[in-house]
C-alpha positions in Angstrom: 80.6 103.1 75.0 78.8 104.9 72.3 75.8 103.2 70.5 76.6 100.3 67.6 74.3 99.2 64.9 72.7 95.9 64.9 74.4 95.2 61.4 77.5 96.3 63.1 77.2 93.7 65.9 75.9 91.2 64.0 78.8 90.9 61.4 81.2 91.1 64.3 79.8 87.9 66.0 79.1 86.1 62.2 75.3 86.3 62.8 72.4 87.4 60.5 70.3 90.1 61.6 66.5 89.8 60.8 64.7 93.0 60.5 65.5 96.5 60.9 68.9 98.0 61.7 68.7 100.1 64.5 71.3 101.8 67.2 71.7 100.0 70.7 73.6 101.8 73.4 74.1 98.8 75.8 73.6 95.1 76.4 71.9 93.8 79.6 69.6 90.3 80.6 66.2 89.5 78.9 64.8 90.3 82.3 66.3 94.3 82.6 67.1 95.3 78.8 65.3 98.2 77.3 64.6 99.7 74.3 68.0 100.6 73.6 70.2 97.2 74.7 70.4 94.1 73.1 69.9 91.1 74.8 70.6 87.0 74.7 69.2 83.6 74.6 72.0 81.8 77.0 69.9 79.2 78.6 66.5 78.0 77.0 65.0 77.7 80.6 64.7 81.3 80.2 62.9 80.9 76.5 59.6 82.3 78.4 61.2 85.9 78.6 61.2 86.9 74.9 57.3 87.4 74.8 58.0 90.1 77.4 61.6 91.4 77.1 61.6 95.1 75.8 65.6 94.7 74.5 65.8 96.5 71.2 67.3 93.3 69.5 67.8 89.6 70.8 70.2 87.2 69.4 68.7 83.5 69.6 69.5 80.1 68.3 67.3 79.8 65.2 65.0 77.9 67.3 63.7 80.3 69.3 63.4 83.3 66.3 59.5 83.0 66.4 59.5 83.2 70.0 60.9 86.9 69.8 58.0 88.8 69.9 60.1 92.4 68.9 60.6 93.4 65.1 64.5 92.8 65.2 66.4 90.1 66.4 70.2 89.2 65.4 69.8 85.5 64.7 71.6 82.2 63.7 73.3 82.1 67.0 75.7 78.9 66.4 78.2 79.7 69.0 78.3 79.7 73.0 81.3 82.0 72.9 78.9 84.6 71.9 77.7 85.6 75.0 81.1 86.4 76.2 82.3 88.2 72.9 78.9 90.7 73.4 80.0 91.3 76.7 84.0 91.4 76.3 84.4 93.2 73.1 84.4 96.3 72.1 81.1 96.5 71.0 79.3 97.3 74.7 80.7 96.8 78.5 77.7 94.6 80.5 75.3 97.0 82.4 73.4 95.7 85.4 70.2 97.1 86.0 68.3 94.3 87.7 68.5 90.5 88.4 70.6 88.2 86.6 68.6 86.0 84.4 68.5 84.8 80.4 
């Protein structure tokens, strides 16, 4: 799949992005994600990752927006079904590069 903007993704799911728009090629877990992925918030137990994560973007529950510690995160997350829209849609297919986790 080729990259997608932030903006592009963010008005797909009915989020606000915070910061700058940029291109991500791929999303993947808090743990794995690089520079170019985008990453998720699924379970707060896993809150402790978004100091470190080096995904390009996050999306969060409002909550958690302070806790991201990159410039540009998608926020306002309001919806579970999320998750599985990132992954399903046609905005990326789920790439594995590591342990399963966030």
């Amino acid at each position: 799949m080729g990259a997608r903007k932030l903006s592009e993704i963010a008005a797909r799911l009915g989020l606000t992005l915070r910061g700058d728009d940029a291109e991500v090629i791929g999303v993947n877990t808090l743990e794995s994600a690089g520079p170019d992925e985008v990453s998720f918030l699924a379970n707060p137990k896993y809150a402790d990752q978004l100091a470190e994560t080096r995904a390009g973007a996050v999306i969060v529950r409002p909550e958690h927006a302070g806790d991201v510690a990159r410039a540009r995160y998608i926020g306002d997350w309001s919806s579970d079904a999320c998750s599985s829209e990132l992954g399903a849609s046609s905005n990326f297919s789920p790439r594995r590069r590591g342990p399963s986790a966030g």
